[in-house]
N, C-alpha and C positions, 0 to 999 in steps of 0.2 A: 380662829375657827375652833380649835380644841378648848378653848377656854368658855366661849359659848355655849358651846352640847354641855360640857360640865356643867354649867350655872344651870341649861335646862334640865339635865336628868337630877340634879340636884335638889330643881325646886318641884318635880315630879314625884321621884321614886327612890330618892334620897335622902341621908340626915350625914351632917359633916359631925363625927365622935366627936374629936378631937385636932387642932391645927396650930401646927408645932410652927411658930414665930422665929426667924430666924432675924429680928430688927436689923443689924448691921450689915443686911443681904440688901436693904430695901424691897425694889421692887423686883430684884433677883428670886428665883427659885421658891420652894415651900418644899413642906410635908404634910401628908392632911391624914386622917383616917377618914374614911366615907363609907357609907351604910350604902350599897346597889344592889337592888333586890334581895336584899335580905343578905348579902354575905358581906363582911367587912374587908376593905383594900386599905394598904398603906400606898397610898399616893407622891410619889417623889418627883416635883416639877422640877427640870432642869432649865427650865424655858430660857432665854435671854441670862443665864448667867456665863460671866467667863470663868477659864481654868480654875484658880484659887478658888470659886463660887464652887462651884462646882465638884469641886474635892472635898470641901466643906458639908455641902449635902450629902453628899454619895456617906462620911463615915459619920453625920448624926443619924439617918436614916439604918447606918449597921448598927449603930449604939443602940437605936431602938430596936429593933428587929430582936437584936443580942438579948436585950435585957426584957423583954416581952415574953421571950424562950417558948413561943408558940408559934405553930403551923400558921404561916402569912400568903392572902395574895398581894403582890407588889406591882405597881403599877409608875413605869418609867416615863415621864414625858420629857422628848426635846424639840428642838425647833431649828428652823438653818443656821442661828446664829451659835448652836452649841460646838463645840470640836473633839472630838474625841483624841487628845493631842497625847502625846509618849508618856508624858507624867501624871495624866487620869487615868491612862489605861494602868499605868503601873501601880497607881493606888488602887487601884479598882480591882486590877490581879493580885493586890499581894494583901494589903491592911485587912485583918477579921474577917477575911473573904470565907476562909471555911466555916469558922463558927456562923456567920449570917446565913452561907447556904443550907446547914441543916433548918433553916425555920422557915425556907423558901416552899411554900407549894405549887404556889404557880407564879411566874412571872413573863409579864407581857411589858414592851415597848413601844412605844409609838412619837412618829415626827422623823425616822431616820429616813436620809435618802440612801440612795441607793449601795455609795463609798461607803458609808455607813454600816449599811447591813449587812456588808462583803465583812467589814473587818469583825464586825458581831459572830456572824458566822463561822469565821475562823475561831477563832476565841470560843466557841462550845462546842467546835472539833477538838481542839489543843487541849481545852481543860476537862470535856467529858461534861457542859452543860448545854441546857437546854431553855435558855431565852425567846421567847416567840418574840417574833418584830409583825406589825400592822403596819398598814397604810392609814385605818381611821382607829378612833376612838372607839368606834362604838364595836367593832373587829375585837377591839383589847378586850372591852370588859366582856363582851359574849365569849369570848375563853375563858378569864379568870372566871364567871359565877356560873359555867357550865360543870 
């Protein structure tokens, strides 16, 4: 479903910059930059990858964010088959977390259920941020390009 509206708003009202190949993910995950209505997003697919995948994206996506040193909106996708398991969360809270959040403008999620978006929520009580979580897609980007 998520992957569809992308390909449609893409081939609408969109242009893909840049799409950061991760070969040895295969069909695991991505990075993309994409032009949505005129404001650029760094797109971080978690979709179908496991743990190790997925620890993988989470600190190329900070390597880029980091080395870009510009105001970014980020855009998180995951799917039922992601886990938010003790050792992503802990790279997720600890590795160049603060350097990538200075170049965070806005950052939207989408795909979590509900277990999900309890433990997100805790996590931007605790650390003092501010992740929006959606239900659809199209929810995510009409925050980040508002």
């Amino acid at each position: 479903m998520i992957t569809a509206w992308i390909r449609s708003q893409i081939a609408q009202k969109t242009s893909v910059v840049k799409s950061i190949f991760l070969p040895h993910l295969g069909r695991m995950g991505s990075i993309k930059r994409v032009i949505l209505r005129g404001k650029e997003i760094l797109e971080v697919d978690f979709s179908n990858s496991k743990e190790d995948q997925m620890i993988e994206i989470l600190m190329e996506a900070r390597r880029i964010l980091i080395s870009d040193n510009k105001k970014q909106l980020v855009l998180a996708l995951f799917n039922e088959k992601n886990y938010l398991t003790p050792k992503f969360m802990d790279r997720f809270r600890m590795d160049q977390r603060e350097e990538a959040i200075k170049v965070i403008e806005k950052q939207a999620i989408v795909g979590f259920n509900e277990t999900k978006k309890q433990i997100i929520k805790g996590y931007n009580v605790i650390f003092n941020r501010d992740m929006k979580m959606f239900d659809t897609l199209e929810e995510a980007i009409n925050f980040l390009v508002s």
